[in-house]
C-alpha positions as CSV (number, residue, x, y, z in Angstrom):
1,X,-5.7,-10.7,41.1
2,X,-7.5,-8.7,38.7
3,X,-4.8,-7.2,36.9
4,X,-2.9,-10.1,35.7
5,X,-6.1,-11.5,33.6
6,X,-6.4,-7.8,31.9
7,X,-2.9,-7.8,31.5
8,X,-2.4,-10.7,29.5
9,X,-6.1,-10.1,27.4
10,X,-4.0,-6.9,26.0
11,X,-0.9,-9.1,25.7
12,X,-2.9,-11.6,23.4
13,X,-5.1,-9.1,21.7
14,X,-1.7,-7.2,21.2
15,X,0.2,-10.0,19.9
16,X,-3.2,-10.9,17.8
17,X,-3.0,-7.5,16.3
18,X,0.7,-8.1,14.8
19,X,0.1,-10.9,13.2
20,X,-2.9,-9.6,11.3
21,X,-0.5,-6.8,10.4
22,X,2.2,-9.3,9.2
23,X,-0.7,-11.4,7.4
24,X,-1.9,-8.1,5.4
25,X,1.4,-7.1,5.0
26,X,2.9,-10.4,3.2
27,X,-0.7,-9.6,1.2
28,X,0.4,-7.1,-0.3
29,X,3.8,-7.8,-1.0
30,X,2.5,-11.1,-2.9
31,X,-0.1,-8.7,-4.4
32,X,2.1,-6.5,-5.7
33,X,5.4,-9.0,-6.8
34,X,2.0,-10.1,-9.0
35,X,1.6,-7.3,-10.5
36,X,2.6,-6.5,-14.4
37,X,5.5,-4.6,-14.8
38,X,6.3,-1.5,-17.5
39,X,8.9,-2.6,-19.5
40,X,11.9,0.1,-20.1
41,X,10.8,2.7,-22.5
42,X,7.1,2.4,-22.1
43,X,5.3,5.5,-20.7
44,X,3.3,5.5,-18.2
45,X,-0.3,5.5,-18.8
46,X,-1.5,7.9,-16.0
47,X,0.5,10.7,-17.8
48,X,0.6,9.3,-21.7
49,X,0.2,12.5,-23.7
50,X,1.0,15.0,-21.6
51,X,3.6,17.4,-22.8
52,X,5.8,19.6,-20.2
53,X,6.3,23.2,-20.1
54,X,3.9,26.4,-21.0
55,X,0.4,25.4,-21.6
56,X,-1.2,27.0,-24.6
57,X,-3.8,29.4,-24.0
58,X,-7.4,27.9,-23.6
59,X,-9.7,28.4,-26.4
60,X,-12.8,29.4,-25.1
């Protein structure tokens, strides 16, 4: 009965595969509950000094 063994290899590698996906997931969830956060009010450095609206013209 070849197709039982292959069936349960896939089974295991399958249920190997969701827990290395639940191991990287709780990662990042401790990764990022570690991670500083911006207090209220503080800009965000990615876009500090950018002002909204029309551009002036370039000066060449």
């Amino acid at each position: 009965m070849q197709g039982r063994s292959t069936k349960r290899q896939k089974e295991l590698a399958r249920q190997q595969h969701q827990r290395e996906k639940e191991a990287k997931k709780n990662e990042r969830a401790k990764e990022k509950s570690e991670r500083p956060t911006r207090g209220v009010g503080e800009e965000d450095p990615d876009i500090a000094g950018i002002i909204p609206g029309p551009q002036p013209p370039l000066e060449y």
